[in-house]
C-alpha positions in Angstrom: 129.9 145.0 123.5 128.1 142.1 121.8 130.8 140.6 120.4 134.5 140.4 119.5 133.8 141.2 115.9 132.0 144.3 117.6 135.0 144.9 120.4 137.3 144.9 117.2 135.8 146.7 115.2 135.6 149.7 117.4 139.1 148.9 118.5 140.0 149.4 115.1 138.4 152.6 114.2 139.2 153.9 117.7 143.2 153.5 116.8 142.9 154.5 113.4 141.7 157.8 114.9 143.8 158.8 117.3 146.9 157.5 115.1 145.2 160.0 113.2 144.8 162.7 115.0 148.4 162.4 116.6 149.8 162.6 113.2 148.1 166.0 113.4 149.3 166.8 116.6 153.4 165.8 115.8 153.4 168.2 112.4 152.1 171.4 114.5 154.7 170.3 116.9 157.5 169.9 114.8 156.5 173.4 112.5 156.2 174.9 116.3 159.5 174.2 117.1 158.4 171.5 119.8 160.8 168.8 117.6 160.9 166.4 120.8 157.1 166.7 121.7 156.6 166.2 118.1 158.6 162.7 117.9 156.8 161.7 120.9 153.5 162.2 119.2 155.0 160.3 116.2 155.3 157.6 118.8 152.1 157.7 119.8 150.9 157.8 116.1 153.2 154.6 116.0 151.3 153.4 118.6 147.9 153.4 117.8 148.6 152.3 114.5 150.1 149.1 116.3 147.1 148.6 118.6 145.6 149.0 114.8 147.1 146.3 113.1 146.9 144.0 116.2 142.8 144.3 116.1 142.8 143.8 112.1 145.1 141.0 112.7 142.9 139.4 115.0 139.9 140.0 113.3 141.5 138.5 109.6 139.3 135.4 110.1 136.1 137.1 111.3 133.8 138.4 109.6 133.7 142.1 111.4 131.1 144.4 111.5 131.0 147.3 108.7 130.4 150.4 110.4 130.4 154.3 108.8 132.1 156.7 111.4 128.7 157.7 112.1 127.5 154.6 113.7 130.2 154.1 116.1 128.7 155.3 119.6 131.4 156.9 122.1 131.3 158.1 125.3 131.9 162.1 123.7 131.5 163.0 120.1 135.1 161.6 118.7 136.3 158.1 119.9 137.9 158.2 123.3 141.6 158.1 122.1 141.3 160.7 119.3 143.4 164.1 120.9 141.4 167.7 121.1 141.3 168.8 118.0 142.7 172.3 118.8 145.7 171.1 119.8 146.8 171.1 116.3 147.8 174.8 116.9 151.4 175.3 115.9 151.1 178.0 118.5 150.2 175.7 121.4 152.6 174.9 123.8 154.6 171.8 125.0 152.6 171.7 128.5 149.1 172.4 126.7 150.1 169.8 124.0 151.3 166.6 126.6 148.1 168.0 129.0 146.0 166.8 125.6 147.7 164.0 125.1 147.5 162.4 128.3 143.8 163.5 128.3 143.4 161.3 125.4 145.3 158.4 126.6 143.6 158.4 129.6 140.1 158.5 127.4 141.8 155.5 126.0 142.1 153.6 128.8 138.9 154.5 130.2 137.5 153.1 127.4 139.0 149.6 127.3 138.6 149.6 130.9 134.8 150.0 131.0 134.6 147.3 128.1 136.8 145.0 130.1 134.6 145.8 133.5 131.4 145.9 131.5 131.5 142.4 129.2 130.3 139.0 130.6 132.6 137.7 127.3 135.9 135.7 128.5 136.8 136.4 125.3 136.2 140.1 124.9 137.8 140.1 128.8 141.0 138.8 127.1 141.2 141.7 124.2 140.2 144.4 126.3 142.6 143.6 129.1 145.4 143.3 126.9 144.7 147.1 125.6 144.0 148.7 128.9 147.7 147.3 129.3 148.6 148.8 126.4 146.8 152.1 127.1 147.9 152.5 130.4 152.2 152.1 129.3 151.3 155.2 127.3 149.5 156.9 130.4 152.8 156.1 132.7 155.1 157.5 129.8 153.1 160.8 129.2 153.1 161.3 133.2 156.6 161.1 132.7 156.8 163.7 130.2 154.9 165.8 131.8 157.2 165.6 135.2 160.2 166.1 133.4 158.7 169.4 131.5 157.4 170.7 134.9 160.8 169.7 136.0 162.5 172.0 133.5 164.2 168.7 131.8 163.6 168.3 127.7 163.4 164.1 127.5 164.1 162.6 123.9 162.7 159.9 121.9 164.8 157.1 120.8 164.7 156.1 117.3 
């Protein structure tokens, strides 16, 4: 990263994908039955869109890079946090669809952890730790899920 402008505005498009993508992910949940699964990708959705609005927010006095989709340059082919797109199956199970999830989280984190590890910026330091914080909450809460389904247990989402 060169800059914060550049550190937000792949934060930006990096949320707005995987908010997304989870959006994708909660309605072939919810048609496939999975109604708790599918609230919890809501959350994530929630999320994102959060982490979102945090970035804009902080870049509002910037002036911020304007990238296409096709410029931004990830690790894979989709930005880290953005869920396999298959798992958009109605068919696909609860395991298969946390499995994805926390794959995607933990892409997430990655991510904001190599920029945090990577930048010589205090400033950049400051954002990025802030979302690996983030990222990793939703890491520890999918882990949970995915305990409780091995476990047998169904957990619900709070409103």
């Amino acid at each position: 990263m060169e800059s914060v402008e550049e550190f937000l505005a792949y934060a930006i498009h990096l949320e707005f994908e995987a908010a997304n993508r989870y959006g994708q992910l909660a309605d072939a949940m919810e048609s496939g039955g999975n109604h708790e699964v599918g609230k919890l990708f809501r959350r994530l959705a929630d999320y994102s869109r959060l982490h979102m609005a945090e970035a804009q927010a902080r870049g509002g006095f910037r002036e911020l890079p304007k990238m296409r989709p096709d410029e931004f340059v990830w690790p894979g082919l989709e930005s880290p946090e953005t869920a396999a797109i298959w798992a958009a199956d109605p068919f696909i199970g609860r395991e298969q669809a946390l499995e994805i999830a926390l794959d995607a989280e933990t892409a997430g984190l990655k991510y904001y952890q190599h920029v945090l590890d990577s930048t010589s910026d205090p400033e950049i330091k400051i954002l990025a730790k802030e979302f690996v914080a983030e990222e990793l909450s939703h890491v520890t809460e999918l882990n949970k899920w995915i305990a409780a389904n091995k476990a047998g247990e169904i957990l619900t989402v709070d409103p």
